[in-house]
C-alpha positions in Angstrom: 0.0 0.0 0.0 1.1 3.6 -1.0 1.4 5.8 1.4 0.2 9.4 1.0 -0.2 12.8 2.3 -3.3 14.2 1.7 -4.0 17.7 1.8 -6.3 19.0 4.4 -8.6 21.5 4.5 -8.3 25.3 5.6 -8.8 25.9 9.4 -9.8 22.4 10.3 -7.8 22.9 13.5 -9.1 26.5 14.2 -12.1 26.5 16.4 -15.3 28.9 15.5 -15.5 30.9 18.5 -13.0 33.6 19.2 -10.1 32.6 21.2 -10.6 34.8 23.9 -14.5 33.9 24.7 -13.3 31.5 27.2 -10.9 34.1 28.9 -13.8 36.3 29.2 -16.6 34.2 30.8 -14.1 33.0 33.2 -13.4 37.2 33.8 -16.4 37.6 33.5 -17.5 34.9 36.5 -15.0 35.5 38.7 -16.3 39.5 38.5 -19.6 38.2 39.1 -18.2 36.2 42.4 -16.8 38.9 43.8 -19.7 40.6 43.6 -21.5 38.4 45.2 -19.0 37.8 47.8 -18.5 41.4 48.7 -22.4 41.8 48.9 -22.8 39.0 51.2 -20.1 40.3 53.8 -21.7 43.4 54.0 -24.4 41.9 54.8 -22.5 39.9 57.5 -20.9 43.0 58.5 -23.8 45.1 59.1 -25.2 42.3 61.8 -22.2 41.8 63.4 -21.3 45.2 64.1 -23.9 45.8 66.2 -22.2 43.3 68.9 -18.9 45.5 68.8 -18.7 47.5 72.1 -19.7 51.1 72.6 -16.0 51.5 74.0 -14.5 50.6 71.0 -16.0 52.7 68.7 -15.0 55.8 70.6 -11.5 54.2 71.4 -11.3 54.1 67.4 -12.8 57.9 67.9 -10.2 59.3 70.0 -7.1 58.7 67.7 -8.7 61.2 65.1 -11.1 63.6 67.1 -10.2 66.0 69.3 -11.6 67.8 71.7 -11.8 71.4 70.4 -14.3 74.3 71.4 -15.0 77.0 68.8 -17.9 78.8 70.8 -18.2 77.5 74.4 -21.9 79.3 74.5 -22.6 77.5 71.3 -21.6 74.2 71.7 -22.6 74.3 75.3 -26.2 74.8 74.6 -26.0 72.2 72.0 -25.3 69.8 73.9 -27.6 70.6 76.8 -30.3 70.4 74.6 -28.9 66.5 73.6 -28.6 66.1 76.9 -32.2 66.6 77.7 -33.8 64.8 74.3 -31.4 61.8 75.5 -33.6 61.6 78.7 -36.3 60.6 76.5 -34.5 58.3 73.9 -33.3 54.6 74.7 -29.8 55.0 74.8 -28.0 52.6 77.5 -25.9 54.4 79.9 -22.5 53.2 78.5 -23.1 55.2 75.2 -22.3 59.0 75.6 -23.4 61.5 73.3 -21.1 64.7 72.6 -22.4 67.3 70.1 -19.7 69.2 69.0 -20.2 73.2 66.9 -18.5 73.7 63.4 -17.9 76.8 63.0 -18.3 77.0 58.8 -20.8 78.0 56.7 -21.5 74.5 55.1 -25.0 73.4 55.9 -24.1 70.3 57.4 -24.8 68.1 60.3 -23.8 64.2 60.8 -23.1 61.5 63.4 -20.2 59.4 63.6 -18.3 56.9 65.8 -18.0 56.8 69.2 -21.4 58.8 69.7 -19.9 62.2 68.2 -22.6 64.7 66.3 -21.0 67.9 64.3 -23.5 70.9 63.3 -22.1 73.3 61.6 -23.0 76.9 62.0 -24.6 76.8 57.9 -26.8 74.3 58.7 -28.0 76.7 61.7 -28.7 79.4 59.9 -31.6 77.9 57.8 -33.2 76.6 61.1 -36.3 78.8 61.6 -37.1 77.4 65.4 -35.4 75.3 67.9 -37.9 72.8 67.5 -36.4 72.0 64.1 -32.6 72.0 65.6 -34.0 69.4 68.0 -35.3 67.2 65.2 -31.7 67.5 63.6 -30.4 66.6 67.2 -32.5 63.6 67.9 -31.7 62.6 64.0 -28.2 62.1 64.7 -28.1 60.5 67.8 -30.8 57.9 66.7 -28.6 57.1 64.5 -25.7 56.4 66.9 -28.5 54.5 69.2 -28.9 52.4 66.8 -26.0 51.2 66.0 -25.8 52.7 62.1 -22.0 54.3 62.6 -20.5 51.2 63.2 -22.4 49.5 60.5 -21.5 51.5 57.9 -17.5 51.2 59.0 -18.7 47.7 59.0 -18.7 47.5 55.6 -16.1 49.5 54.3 -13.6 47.3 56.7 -15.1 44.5 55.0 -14.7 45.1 52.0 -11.5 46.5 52.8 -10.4 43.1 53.6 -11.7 41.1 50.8 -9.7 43.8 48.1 -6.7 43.1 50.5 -6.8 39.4 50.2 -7.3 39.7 46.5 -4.7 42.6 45.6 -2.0 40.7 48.3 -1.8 44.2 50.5 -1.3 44.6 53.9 -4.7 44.1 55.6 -3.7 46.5 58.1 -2.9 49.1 55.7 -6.3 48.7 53.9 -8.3 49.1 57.7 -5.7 51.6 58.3 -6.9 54.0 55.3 -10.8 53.3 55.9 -10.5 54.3 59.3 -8.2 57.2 59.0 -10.4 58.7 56.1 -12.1 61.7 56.2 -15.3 60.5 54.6 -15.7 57.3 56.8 -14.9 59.5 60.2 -16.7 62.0 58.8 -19.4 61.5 55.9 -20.7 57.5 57.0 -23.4 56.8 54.2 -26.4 55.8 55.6 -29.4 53.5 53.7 -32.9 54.6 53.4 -34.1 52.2 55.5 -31.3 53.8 58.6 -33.0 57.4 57.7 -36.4 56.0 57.7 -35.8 54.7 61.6 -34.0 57.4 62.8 -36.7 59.8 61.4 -39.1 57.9 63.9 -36.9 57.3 66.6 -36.4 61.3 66.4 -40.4 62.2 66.2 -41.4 60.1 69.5 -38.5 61.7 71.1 -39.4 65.5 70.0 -42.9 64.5 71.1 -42.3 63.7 74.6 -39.9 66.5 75.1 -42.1 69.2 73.6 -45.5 67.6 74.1 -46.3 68.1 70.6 -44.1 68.0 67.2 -44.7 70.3 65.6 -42.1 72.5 63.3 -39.9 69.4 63.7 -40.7 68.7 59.5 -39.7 72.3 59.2 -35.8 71.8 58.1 -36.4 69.7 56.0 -39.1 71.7 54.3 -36.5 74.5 54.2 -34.1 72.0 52.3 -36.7 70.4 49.9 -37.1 74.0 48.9 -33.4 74.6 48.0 -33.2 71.3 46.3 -36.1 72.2 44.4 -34.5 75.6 43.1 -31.5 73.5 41.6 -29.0 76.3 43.7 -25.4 75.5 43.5 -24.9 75.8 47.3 -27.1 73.1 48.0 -26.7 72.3 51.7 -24.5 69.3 52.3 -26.9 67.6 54.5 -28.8 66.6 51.5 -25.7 64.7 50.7 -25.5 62.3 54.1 -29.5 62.7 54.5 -31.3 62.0 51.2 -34.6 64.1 51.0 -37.7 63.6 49.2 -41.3 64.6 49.4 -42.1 61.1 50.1 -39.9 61.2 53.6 -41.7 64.3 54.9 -45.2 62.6 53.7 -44.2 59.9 55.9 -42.8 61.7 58.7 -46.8 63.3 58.5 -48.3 60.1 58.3 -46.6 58.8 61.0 -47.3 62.0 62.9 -51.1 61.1 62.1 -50.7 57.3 63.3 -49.7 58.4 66.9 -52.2 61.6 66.9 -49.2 63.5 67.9 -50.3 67.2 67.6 -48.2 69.2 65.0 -50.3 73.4 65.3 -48.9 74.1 68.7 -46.5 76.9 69.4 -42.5 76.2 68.6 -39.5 77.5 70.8 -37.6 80.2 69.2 -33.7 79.9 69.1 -31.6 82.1 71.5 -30.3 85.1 70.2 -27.0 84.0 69.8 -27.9 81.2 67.8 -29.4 84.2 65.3 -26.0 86.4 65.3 -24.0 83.9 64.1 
């Protein structure tokens, strides 16, 4: 028998699909695993940190804020005013609050670790009572009662740790740089559902305090109203505290559902407060 070579045909060896399809579903799953991953130790996070102690968080707190006084009459009626909506809020008697006074014109206020609340002095000039101021007050340290600070360091340390595993950095550096940045001490990002609670956490306490709520809805009238007029100094607080006419509808409805009254006379702020 003859042996011969026979010719084969064009790109029998070549296969129909580009070479790179199977390089990119595998990207493209282990993109869709991380995902996943990163979504379910947030979640993880965000019910663990609740167990953390009190004592930790401002531990963590006193490394990177310090104890400085810009106007003693300020601040100091601040935080008597905490003081005495904290008599009628749950807040265990290992968690301190300490309202601290920013004195810049960025409308702002926020709550962070270790039970610290800033207000800055922008943020006071749009309040037209101090019924309002109390419902910015009892915001932020709802917040801190229940927990939300920590959970939202929760899971940026997290995540933080995942990209460190992955990337082959220093774990510590990657905790490090969440904790010693300014948005995560400063700007924590709170969900809907955190606002949503703190909103009513705030209203009960206005309500027992003042024996009515009313004017508490008012900032954030005030702010709806910038929003609305697309300004370019749009108060920062819309920025940490999304606001829609849907939130103050609620905060109304739920002012209904208790038969809280909301037409009685509001405290004016002292004068001080006004000169500013």
């Amino acid at each position: 028998m003859e042996y011969s070579n026979p010719e084969l045909p064009e790109h029998i060896n070549v296969s129909k699909q580009h070479p790179l399809k199977d390089l990119f579903v595998l990207g493209l799953g282990f993109i869709v695993c991380i995902i996943f991953a990163v979504t379910g130790l947030s979640l993880i996070a965000e019910r663990l940190a609740v167990y953390i102690p009190f004592s930790l968080e401002q531990e963590l707190t006193s490394k990177f804020i310090e104890p400085t006084v810009s106007n003693i009459e300020v601040e100091s009626y601040l935080q008597a005013l905490a003081d005495e909506l904290i008599t009628h809020m749950d807040i265990p008697d290992s968690m301190s609050i300490t309202v601290h006074y920013v004195d810049d014109d960025m409308a702002n206020a926020f709550a962070t670790l270790g039970g610290h609340i800033f207000i800055y002095r922008g943020l006071l000039a749009l309040l037209p009572h101090e019924n309002s101021l109390a419902m910015v007050i009892s915001h932020e340290i709802a917040h801190i009662q229940h927990r939300h600070p920590i959970m939202a360091m929760g899971r940026a340390v997290i995540i933080g740790l995942l990209f460190a595993s992955l990337s082959g950095l220093s774990a510590n550096l990657i905790i490090d740089d969440v904790i010693n940045s300014t948005g995560m001490i400063t700007m924590l990002s709170f969900n809907r559902g955190q606002e949503r609670q703190s909103d009513k956490t705030a209203l009960h306490a206005i309500a027992a305090y003042y024996g009515h709520v009313s004017g508490a809805a008012d900032l954030f009238h005030v702010l709806l109203n910038i929003k609305n007029r697309h300004t370019v100094s749009t108060p920062q607080f819309l920025s940490t505290h999304p606001l829609s006419k849907e939130r103050i509808d609620k905060l109304t409805q739920y002012t209904a559902d208790n038969g809280w009254q909301a037409d009685q006379a509001v405290q004016q702020l002292p004068d001080f407060i006004g000169k500013l």
